[in-house]
N, C-alpha and C positions, 0 to 999 in steps of 0.2 A: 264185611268180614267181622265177625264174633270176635270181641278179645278172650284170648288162649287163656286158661286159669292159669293161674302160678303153682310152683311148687315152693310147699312153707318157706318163707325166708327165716334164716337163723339172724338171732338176737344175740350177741354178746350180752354176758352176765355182769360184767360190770359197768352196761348202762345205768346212769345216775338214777335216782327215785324223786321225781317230782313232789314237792312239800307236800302236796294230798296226799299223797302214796306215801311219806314219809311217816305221816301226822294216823295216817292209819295204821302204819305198822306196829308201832311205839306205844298205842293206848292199850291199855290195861282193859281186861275180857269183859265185855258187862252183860245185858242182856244178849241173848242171841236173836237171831233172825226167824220168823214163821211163831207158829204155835206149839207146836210139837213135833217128833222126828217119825212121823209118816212120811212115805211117798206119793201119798194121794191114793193108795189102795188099801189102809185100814183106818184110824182114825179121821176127825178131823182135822183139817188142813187150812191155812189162811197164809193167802202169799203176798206179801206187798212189790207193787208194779210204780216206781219212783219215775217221774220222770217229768220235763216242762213243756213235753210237744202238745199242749191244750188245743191243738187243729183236731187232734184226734182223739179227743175225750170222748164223743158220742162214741167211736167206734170202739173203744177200748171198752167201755160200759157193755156194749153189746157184746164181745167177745167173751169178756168174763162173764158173762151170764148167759150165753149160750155152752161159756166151757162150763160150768157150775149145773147146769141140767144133763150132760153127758158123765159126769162126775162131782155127785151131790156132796160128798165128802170134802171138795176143795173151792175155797172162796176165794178169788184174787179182786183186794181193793187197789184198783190205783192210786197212785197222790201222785198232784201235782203243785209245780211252784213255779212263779215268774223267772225267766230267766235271768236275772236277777239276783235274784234270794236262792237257787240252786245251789250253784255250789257253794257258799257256805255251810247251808245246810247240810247239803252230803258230806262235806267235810268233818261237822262238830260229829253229825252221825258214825263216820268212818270211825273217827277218833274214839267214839265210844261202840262202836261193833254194834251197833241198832240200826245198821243200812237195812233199805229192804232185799228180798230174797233176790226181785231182778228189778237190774235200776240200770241208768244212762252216764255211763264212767266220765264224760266229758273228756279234757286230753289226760284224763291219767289210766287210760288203760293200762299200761305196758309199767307205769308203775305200780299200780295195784298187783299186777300180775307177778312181777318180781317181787313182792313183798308175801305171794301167795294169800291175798287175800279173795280171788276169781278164780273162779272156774275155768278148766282149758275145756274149751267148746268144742275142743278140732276130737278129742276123745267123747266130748256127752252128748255134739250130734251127731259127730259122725264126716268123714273129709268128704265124701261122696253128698253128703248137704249141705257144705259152704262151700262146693265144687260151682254149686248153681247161682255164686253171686259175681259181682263186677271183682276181678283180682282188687282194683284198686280200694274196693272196701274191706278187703279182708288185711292187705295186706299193712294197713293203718294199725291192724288189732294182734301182730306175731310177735309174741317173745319165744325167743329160742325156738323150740320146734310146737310151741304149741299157738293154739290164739284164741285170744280172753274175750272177747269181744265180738259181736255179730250186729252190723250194719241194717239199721231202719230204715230210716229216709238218706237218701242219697241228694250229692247237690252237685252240679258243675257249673261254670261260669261260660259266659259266652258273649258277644257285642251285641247289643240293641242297637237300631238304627231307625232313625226317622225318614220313611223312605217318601213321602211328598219334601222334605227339605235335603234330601241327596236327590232328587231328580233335578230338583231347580237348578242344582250345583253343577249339573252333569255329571255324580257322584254314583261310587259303588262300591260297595264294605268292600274294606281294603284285604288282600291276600296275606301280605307282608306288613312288619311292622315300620321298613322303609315306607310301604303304601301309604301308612297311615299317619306318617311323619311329614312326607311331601303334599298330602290332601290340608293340612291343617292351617296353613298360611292364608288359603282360599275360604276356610270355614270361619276363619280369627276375622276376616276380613266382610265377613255377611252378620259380624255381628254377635257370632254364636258360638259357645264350646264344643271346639272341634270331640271331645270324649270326655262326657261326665260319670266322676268315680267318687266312689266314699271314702277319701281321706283322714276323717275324727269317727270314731275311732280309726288307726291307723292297719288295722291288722291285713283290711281287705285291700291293701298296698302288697302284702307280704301273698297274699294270692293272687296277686297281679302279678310279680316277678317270677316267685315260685317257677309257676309252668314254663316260664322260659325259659330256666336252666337244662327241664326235661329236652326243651327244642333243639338247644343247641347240641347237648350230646347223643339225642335220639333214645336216651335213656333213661325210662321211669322208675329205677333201681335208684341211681344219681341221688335226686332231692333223700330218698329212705335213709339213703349211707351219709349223705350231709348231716341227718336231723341226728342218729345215732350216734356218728361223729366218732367212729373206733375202726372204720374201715383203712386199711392200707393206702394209702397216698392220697385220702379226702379231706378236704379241707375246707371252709368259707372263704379262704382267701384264692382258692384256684382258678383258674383264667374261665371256667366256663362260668361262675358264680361274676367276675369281672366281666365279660362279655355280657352277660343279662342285665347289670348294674347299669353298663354303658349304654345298652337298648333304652332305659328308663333313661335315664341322662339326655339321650338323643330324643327319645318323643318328650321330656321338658322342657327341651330348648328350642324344641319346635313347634311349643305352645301348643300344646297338645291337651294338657289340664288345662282345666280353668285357673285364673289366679291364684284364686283361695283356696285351690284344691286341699289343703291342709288343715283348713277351717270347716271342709262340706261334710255334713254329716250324712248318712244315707238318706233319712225325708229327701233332705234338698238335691243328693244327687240325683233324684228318683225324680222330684218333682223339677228340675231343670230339663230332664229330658221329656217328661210328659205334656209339661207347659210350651215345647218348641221353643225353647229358648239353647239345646244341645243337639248337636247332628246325632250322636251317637253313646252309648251311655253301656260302660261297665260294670255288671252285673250278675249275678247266678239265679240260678232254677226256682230259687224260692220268689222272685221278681215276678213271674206273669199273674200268681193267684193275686197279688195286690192289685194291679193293675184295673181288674174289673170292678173294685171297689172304689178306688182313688184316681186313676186317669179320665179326666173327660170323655165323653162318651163316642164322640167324635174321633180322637184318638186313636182306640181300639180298632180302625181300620187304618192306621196310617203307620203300625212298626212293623219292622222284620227281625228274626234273629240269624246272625251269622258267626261261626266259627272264629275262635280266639284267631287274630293274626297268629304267622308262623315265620320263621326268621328267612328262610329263602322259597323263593315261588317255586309251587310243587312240594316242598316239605311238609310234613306231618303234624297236621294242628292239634299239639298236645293243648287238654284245656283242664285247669284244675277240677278234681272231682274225687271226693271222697265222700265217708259218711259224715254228716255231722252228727245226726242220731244215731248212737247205738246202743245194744243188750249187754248185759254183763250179768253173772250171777256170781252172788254171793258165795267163798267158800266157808263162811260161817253160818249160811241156809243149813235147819234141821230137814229143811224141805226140796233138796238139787232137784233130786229126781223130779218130783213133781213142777216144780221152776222148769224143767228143762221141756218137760212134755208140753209145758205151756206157751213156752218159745216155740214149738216145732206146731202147733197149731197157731197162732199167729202168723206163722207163713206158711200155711196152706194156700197152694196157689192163687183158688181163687178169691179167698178168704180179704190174701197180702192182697192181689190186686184190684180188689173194689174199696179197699181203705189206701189204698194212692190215689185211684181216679175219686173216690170222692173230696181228698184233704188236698188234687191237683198239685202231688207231690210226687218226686223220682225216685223211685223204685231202685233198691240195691242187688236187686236179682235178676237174672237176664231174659228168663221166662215170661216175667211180669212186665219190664220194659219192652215186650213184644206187645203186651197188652192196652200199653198207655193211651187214654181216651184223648187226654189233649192234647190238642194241636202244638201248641210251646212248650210243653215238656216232651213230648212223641219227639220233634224236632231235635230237639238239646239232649236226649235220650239216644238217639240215634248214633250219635256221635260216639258215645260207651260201646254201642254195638259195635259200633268200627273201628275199636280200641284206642281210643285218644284222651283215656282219661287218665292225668298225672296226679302224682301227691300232691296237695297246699297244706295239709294239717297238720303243723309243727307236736311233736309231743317230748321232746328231750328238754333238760333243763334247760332254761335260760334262752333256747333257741329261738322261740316265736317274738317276742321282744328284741334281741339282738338282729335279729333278721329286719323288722320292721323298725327300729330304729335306723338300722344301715340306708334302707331305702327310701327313708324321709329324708337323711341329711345328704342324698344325691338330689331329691326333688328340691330340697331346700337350698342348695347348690354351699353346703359348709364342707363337705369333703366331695374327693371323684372318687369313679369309683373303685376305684385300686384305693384307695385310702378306707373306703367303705366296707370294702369285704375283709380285708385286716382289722377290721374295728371287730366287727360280725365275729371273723377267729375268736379275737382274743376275749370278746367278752362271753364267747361260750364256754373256751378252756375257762377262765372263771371263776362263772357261775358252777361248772362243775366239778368243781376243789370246794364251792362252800357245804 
């Protein structure tokens, strides 16, 4: 079954403004954005295309330059930067209004948005054009009735699994995450990390729990109104954000990480499970294009992927998925219109879908995930088809650290987690007083 689009979700006005968003509002006018204020139909034109996804530098090059022969008047340079050196940069830029025309908001859409520094997309493409992507990427980019934002590459998570070392085991990707709590004693015991995850940085912890809150209420609205934190009776400290805390809890104590889980950066959780040294290994979409470059070659016939556990057998395997990559334009662009035209050729169908299957990246439109060439992404793509893809992308103040702190000091066993998600409340309420 196809997931059903949404209808806009409303944004409270007095969600906080993320320092990006802040730091952009605040700065004094300087240059503006493009060459001059054509739309691409009289003067010349020059559109700057910001952004750090260098997978798809070749095809961006080609794009603008096939869009520059249909329309000699308008030239779009990309730039790119390590992700890394990114936000900074769009930050000092922000600060001084020399963003480019369309660039990659990172999590400050929804403050950019409220400060009115983007463009609401849902009016300059059109609802009947972001009708055609996964809800769950659009829905990362609404403030109030409009949305700033239009999703690129798309990502979800899913369990890798070593299927010659779950055979040995008499082993099979676990349904539940009881499944995967009582497998792990037999996995600890052959030697091996029963589920290797990226701990340092900490955040893909907070993607790990995340979707469980979705499981347990059935509801992919839940985590929105958590992260927004102005809804009527939502809170971090509510029993269904404790019941997800305690699922973490229970696969800790059931040795389910590796020791050091807290120490494993992604290399090494990536190369635990490719080495056969992990039965199983927690990860997203961006993980199989690596694989063919870094996993032994032998390997590549020895994984499977399957669906994030689900809290009870036969329940609904929500698995995080949003965009990481997205569009944003400028409302300080002399050049919208033509920014805008240049988005809507970017995703032309076939256009978007031979720059996924070649960058072996997930598609945030539902047409094109019909299209997908590869086999591990078609798979973990499927799963969008069949509506199962929940929030993980924090964008309120203070949230995505609060979160991710909560769910270290349950793995680190310094609080439970009723003490955890009272931590999570309080240090959201906060950070959004400062």
């Amino acid at each position: 079954m196809h997931e059903t689009p949404a209808a806009p979700r409303t944004r409270l006005t007095r969600r906080s403004v993320l320092a990006l968003g802040a730091a952009a509002g605040a700065a004094p006018a300087l240059a503006a954005c493009g060459s001059n204020d054509s739309a691409g139909g009289g003067g010349d034109v020059t559109l700057g295309l910001w952004t750090w996804a260098s997978e798809f530098e070749d095809a961006f090059a080609a794009a603008a330059d096939e869009y520059h022969q249909l329309h000699p008047n308008v030239t779009v340079k990309p730039r790119y930067w390590s992700f890394a050196n990114y936000a900074p940069s769009l930050q000092a830029a922000l600060a001084a209004k020399e963003e480019g025309d369309i660039f990659m908001p990172l999590v400050s859409t929804l403050a950019l948005a409220q400060a009115e520094r983007t463009v609401d997309l849902r009016k300059a493409l059109g609802a009947d054009f972001l009708e055609g992507f996964f809800p769950s990427t659009n829905e990362e980019n609404v403030y109030q009735d409009g949305q700033y934002a239009v999703g690129w590459a798309a990502q979800t998570f899913g369990l890798f699994h070593n299927t010659t070392i779950m055979a040995q085991l008499g082993l099979t990707p676990p349904e539940t995450w009881d499944d995967l709590a009582a497998m792990a004693p037999q996995i600890n015991a052959a030697g091996l990390v029963p589920m290797s995850i990226q701990g340092n940085p900490s955040n893909q912890l907070s993607d790990f729990m995340l979707p469980i809150i979705t499981q347990i209420t059935d509801d992919p609205q839940v985590v929105l109104d958590l992260d927004t934190h102005e809804e009527k009776g939502v809170s971090w400290d509510s029993e269904p954000v404790v019941q997800a805390l305690t699922i973490v809890k229970q696969l800790t104590d059931a040795g389910v990480f590796s020791s050091g889980v807290l120490a494993t950066d992604s290399d090494t959780a990536n190369s635990t499970f490719t080495s056969g040294k992990a039965a199983m290994l927690f990860t997203g979409s961006f993980f199989p294009p690596s694989l063919q470059t870094t996993a032994p070659p032998e390997f590549l016939t020895q994984y499977g992927i399957a669906k994030t556990p689900t809290v009870q057998p036969g329940g609904k395997h929500w698995c995080a998925n949003q965009a990481g990559y997205t569009w944003a334009v400028s409302s300080g662009s002399k050049n919208q219109d033509a920014a805008v035209d240049f988005l809507k050729y970017l995703y032309d169908p076939q256009r978007y879908l031979k720059m996924m299957n070649d960058t072996f990246s997930m598609p945030s439109t539902k047409a094109a995930a019909d299209g997908v060439t590869s086999s591990d992404i078609k798979t973990m793509t499927s799963w969008l088809l069949d509506g199962e893809g929940a929030p993980h992308i924090m964008f309120g103040k203070g949230t995505l650290d609060s979160v991710t702190n909560g769910v270290v000091s349950v793995i680190n066993g310094s609080a439970t987690p009723a003490q955890a998600a009272k931590a999570i409340e309080a240090a959201v309420v906060q950070a959004r007083k400062i």
